[in-house]
C-alpha positions in Angstrom: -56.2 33.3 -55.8 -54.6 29.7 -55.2 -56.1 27.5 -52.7 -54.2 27.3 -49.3 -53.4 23.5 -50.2 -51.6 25.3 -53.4 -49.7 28.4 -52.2 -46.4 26.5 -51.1 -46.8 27.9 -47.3 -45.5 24.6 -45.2 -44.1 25.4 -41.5 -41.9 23.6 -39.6 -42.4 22.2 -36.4 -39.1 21.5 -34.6 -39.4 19.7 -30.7 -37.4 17.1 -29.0 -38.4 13.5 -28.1 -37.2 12.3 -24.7 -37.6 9.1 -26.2 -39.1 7.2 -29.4 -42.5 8.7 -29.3 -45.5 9.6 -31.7 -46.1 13.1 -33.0 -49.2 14.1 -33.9 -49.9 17.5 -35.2 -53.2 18.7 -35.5 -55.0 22.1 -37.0 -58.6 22.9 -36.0 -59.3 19.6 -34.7 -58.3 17.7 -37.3 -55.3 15.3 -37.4 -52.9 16.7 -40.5 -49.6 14.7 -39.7 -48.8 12.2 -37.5 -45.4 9.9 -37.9 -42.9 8.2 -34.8 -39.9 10.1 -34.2 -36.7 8.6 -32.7 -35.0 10.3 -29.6 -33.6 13.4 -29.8 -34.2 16.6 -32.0 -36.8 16.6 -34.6 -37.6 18.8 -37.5 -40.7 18.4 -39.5 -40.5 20.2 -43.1 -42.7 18.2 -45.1 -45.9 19.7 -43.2 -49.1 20.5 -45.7 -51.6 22.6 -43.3 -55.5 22.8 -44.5 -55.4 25.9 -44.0 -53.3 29.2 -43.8 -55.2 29.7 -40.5 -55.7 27.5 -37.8 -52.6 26.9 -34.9 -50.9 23.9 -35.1 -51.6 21.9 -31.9 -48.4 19.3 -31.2 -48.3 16.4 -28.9 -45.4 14.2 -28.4 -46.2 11.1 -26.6 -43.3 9.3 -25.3 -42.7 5.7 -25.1 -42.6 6.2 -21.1 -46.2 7.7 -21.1 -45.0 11.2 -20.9 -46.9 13.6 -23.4 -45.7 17.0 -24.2 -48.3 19.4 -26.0 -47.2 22.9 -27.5 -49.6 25.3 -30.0 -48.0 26.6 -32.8 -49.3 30.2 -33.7 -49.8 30.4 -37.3 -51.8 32.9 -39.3 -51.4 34.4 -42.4 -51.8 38.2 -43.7 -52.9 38.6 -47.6 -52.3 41.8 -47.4 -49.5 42.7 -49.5 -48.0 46.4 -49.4 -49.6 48.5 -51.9 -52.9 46.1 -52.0 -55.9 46.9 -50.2 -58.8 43.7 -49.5 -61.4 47.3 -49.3 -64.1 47.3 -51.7 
């Protein structure tokens, strides 16, 4: 089995800035992405979790001092159909 880092799994995080703000997104703690988005729509695509489990915790904090926080529920199952993890 692959790493996580090496699997190719990479969500997207979509939100929308009330103004020019910074976006951080962290997983268990740790900061994994963090960039200035104009206002508007965003859509982040080029996101490389640590992990294949672990939510993604989002704040947007705006230029006016506003901050937004969201959790992004992510989990992975290995399971495939047909393919037991029993020993």
């Amino acid at each position: 089995m692959y790493p996580d880092s090496q699997q190719g799994f990479a969500p997207t995080v979509r939100g929308i800035a009330r103004t020019a703000a910074q976006l951080t997104i962290r997983q268990n703690g740790f900061i994994i992405y963090q960039s200035y988005v104009s206002p508007g729509a965003f859509e982040i695509t080029d996101l490389h979790p640590t992990s294949s489990n672990g939510d993604l915790d989002v704040t947007i904090d705006e230029r006016d001092g506003r901050i937004t926080q969201f959790r992004i529920q992510q989990c992975r199952f290995y399971n495939a159909k047909g393919v037991s993890n029993l020993t």
